[in-house]
KOLLUMDREN-559917 format. One record per residue (C-alpha): y, x negated, z negated; residue number from 0. Coordinates in nm, 2 decimals. Each point is the difference from the previous one (the first is absolute). Layout:
REM residues N
{{Y X Z} NUM}
...
REM end
This chain:
REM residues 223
{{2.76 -3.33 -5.79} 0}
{{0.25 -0.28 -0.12} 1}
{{0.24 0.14 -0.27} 2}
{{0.37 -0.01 0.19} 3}
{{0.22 -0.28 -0.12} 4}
{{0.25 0.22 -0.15} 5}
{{-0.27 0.03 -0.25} 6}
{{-0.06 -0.36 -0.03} 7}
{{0.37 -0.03 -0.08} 8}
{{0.02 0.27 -0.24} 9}
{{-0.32 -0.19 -0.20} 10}
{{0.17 -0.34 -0.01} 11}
{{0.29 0.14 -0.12} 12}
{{-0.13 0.19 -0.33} 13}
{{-0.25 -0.28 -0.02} 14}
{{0.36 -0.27 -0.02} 15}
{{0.20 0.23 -0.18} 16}
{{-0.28 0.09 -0.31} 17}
{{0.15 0.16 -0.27} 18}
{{0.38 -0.02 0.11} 19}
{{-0.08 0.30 0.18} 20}
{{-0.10 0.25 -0.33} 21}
{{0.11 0.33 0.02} 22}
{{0.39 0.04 -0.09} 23}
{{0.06 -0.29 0.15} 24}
{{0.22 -0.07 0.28} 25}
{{-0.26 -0.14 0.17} 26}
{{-0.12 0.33 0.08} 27}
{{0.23 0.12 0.21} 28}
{{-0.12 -0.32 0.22} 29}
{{-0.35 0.10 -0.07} 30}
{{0.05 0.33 0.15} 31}
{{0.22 -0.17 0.31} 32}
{{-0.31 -0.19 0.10} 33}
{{-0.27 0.29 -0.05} 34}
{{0.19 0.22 0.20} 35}
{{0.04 -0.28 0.28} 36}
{{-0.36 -0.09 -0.02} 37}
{{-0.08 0.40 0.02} 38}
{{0.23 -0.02 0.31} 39}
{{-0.15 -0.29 0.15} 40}
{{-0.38 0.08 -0.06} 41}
{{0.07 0.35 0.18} 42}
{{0.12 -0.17 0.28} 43}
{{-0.26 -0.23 0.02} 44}
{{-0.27 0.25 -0.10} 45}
{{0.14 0.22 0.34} 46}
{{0.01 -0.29 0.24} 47}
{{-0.31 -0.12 -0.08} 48}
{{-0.20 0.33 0.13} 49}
{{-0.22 -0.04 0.27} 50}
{{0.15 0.18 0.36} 51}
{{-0.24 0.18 0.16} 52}
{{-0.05 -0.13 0.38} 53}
{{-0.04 0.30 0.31} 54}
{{-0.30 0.00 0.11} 55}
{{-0.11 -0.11 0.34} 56}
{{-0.09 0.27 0.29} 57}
{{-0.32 0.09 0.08} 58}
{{-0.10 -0.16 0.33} 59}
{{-0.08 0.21 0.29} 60}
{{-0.35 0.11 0.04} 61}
{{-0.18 -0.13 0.34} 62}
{{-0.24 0.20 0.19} 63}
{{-0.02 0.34 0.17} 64}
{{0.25 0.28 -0.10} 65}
{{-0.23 0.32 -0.17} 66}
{{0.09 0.29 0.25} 67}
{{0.18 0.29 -0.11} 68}
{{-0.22 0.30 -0.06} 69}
{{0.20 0.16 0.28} 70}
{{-0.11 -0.21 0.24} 71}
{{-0.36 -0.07 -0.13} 72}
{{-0.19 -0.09 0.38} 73}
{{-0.21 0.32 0.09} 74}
{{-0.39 -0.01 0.09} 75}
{{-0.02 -0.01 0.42} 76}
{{-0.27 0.20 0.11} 77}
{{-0.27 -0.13 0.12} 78}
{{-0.14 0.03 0.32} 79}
{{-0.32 0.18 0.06} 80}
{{-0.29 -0.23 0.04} 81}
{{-0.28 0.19 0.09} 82}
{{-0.03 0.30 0.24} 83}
{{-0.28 0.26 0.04} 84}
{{-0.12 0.13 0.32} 85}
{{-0.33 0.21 0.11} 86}
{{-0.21 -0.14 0.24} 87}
{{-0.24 0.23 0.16} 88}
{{-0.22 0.02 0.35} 89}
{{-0.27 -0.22 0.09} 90}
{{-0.03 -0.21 -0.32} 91}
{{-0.23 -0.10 -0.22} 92}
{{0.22 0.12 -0.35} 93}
{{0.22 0.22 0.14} 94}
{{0.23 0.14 -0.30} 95}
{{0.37 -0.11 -0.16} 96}
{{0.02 -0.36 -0.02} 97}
{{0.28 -0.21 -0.20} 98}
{{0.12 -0.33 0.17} 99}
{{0.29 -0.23 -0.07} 100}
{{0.34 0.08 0.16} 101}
{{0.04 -0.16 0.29} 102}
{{-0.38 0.02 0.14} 103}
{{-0.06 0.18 0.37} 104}
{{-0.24 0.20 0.16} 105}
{{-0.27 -0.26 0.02} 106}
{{0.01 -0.03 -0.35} 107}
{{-0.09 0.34 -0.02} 108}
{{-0.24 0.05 0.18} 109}
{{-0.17 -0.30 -0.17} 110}
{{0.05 0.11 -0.29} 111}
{{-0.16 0.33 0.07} 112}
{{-0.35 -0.19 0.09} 113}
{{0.10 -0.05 0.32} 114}
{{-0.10 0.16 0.36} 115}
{{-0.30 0.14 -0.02} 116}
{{-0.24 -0.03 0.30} 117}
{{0.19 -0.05 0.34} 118}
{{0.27 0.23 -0.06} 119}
{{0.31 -0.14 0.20} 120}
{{0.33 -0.04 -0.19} 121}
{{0.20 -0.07 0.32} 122}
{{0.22 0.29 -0.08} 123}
{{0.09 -0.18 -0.30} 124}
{{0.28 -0.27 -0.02} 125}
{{-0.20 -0.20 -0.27} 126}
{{0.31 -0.24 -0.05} 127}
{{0.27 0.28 -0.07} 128}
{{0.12 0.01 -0.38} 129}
{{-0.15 0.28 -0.22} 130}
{{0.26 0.27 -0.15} 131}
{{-0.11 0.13 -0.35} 132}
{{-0.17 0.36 0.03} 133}
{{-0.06 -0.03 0.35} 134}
{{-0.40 0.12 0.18} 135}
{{-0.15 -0.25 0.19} 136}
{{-0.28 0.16 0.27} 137}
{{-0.27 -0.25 0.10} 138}
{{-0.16 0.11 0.36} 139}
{{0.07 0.35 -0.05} 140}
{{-0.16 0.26 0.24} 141}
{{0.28 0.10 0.27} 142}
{{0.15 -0.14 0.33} 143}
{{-0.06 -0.35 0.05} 144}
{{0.30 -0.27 0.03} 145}
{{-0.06 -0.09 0.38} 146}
{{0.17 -0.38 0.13} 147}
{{0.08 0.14 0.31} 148}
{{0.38 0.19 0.03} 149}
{{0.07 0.33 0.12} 150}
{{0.06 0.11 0.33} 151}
{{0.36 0.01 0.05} 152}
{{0.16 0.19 0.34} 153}
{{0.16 -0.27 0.21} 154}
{{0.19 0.26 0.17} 155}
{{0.19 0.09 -0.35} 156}
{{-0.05 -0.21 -0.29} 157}
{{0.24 0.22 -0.20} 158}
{{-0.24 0.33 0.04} 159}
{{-0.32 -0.16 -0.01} 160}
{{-0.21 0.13 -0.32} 161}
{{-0.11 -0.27 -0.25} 162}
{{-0.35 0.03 -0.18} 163}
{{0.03 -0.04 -0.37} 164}
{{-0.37 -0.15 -0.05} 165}
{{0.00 -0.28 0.25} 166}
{{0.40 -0.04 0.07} 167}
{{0.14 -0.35 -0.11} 168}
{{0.33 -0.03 -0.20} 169}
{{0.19 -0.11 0.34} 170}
{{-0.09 0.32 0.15} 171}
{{0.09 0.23 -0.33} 172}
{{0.33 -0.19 0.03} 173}
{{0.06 0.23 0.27} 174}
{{-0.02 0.27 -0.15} 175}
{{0.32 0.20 -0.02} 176}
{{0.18 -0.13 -0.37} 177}
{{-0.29 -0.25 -0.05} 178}
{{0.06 -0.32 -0.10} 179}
{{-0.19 -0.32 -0.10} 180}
{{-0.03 0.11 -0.36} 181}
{{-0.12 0.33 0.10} 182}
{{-0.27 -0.09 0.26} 183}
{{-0.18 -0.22 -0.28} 184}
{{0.04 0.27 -0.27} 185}
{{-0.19 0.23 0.27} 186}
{{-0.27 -0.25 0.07} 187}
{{-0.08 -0.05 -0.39} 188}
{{-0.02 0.35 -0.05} 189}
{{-0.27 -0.03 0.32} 190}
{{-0.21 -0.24 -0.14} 191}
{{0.04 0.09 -0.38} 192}
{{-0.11 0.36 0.13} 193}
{{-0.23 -0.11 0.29} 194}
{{0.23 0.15 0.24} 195}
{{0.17 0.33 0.06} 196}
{{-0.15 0.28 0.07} 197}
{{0.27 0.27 0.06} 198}
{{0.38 -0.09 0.11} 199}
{{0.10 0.15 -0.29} 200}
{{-0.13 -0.27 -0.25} 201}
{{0.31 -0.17 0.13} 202}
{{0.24 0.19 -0.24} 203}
{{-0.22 -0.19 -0.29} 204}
{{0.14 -0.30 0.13} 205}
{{0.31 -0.15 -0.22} 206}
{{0.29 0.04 0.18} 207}
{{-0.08 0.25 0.28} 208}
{{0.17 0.32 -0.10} 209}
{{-0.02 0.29 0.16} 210}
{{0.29 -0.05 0.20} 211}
{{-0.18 -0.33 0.16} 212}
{{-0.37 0.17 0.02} 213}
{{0.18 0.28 0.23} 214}
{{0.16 -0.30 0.26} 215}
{{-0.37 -0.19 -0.04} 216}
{{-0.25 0.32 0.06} 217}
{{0.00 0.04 0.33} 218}
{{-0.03 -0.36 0.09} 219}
{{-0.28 -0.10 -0.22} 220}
{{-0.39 0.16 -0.03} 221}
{{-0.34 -0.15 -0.15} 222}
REM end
């Protein structure tokens, strides 16, 4: 650092002066003016000449994704079941509980299972519905057979006329007092998942027929 030019001063003048300015002198008395001015000055200077310190900048925003909170932390969905497990059983080659991918149907099945084995008839199967995990699936089991032809229906009174449950189709069950279409093709699953009925009764195993509704159907159904 520079020395301040107070100092400067203060040299040239004792440098000028020499020995006029002993001690006892009246020079002295200037000698001690000019040292304290130069002290004076030099502080001054000395002060001014200390470096300011300069604020710093902000940080700059960060870009990107906010971090969520750990309250609101996204939960695990659950995942939907993929694969379902049903028992095939009947006139197959593996008959036994088989695992398939959600989604498959009967045909899958029953494929699955080996497939028909000799001419056993699977016309009271509907090979396209959807399988429903858990569920038994009977291939040409022993019982009534599904006939094509409807049942014989009273022209005289439609509304009294009793419906066979082994051959009836789904327009005919929707006749049935508090049977709709949802109804008549739970009832004709049951018949071919079963191979038919084979007392009225088995209608109460039926989802959705109570006993309220088997006592309005009884009497206008047999097998």
């Amino acid at each position: 650092m520079p020395s301040p030019p107070a100092f400067e001063a203060l040299r040239k003048v004792v440098a000028a002066q020499g020995q006029d300015l002993g001690p006892g002198r009246p020079g002295l008395r200037l000698l001690l003016l000019v040292a304290l001015t130069a002290a004076v000055a030099g502080g001054v200077y000395a002060w001014r000449s200390q470096p300011e310190p300069e604020p710093l900048a902000p940080p700059a925003p960060i870009s990107g994704t906010p971090l969520p909170e750990p309250g609101n932390a996204a939960r695990p969905r659950p995942v939907p079941a993929t694969e379902l497990t049903v028992h095939v059983t009947g006139k197959v080659r593996r008959p036994g509980v088989i695992t398939l991918p959600g989604g498959s149907r009967v045909a899958d099945a029953v494929r699955a299972a080996g497939g028909v084995r000799g001419a056993a008839a699977t016309g009271s199967l509907n090979l396209a519905r959807r399988l429903v995990d858990g569920e038994q699936i009977v291939v040409g089991s022993a019982g009534p057979a599904v006939a094509v032809a409807p049942a014989p229906v009273d022209p005289a009174d439609p509304a009294t006329a009793v419906v066979d449950l082994n051959t009836a189709t789904i327009e005919q069950l929707e006749g049935l007092p508090g049977v709709g279409e949802v109804l008549a093709r739970r009832i004709t699953e049951y018949r071919a998942a079963h191979g038919g009925f084979r007392a009225v009764e088995q209608l109460r195993d039926v989802s959705g027929i109570g006993d309220r509704k088997y006592a309005e159907m009884r009497d206008r159904v047999r097998v």
